[in-house]
C-alpha positions in Angstrom: 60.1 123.3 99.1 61.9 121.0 96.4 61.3 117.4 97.0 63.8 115.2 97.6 65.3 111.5 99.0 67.4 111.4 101.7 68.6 107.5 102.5 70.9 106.9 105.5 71.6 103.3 106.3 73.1 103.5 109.4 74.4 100.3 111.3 75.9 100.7 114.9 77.5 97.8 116.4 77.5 98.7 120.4 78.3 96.9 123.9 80.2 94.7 125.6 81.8 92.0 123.6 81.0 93.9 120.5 84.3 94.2 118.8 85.4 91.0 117.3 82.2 91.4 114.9 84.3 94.2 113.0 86.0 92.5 111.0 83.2 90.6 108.9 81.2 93.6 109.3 84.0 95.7 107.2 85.0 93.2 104.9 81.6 93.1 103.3 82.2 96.4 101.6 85.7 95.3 100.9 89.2 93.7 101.7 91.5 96.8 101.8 90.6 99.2 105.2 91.1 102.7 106.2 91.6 102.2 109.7 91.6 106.3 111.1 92.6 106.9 114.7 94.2 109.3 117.0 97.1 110.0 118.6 97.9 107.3 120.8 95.1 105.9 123.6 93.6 103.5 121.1 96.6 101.6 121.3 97.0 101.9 125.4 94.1 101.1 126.2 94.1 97.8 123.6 91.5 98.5 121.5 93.6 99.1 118.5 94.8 95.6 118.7 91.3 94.2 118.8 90.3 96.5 116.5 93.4 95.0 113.9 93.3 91.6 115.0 89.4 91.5 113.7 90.0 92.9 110.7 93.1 90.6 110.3 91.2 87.5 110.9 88.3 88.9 108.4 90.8 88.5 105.7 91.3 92.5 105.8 94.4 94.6 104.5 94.3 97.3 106.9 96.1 101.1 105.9 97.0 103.1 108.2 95.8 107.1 108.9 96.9 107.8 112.3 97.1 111.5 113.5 93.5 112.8 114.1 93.2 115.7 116.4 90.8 116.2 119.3 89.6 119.0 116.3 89.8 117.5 113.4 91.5 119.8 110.4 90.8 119.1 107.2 94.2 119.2 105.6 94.1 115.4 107.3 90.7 115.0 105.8 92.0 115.3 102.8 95.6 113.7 103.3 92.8 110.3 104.1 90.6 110.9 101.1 94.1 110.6 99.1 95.5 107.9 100.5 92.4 105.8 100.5 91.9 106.6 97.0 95.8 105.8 96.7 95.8 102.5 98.4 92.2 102.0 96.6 90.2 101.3 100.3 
């Protein structure tokens, strides 16, 4: 076996009330914000405006890649890594 280091910081923000925390929690990696989503429910259901309104009042520019599929493909995979490199998220 070869040696190697694998380092994974992972932070999950979870629960009720939760939300309003994403904002600052994004911004400290930066001001300009790939939000990815969906189809359509995130906005039905309200989260997407809680979602935006966080980032908003973080001081976020958020840029937009809506159109993920229950399976993702990645032709939109790539279409994201473009635009985010694009729009320099």
């Amino acid at each position: 076996m070869q040696n190697f280091v694998f380092h994974n910081p992972t932070k999950i923000l979870f629960g009720k009330g939760t939300i309003p925390a994403i904002g600052n929690e994004t911004v400290a990696f930066g001001t300009r914000v790939l939000l990815v989503y969906g189809s359509g429910s995130i906005k039905r259901n309200g989260i997407y405006q809680q979602v935006t309104d966080s980032l908003r009042q973080a001081g976020a520019e958020i840029v937009e890649h809506p159109g993920v599929q229950s399976n993702p493909v990645l032709s939109h995979v790539r279409e994201g890594i473009t635009l985010a490199k694009k729009q320099k998220c």
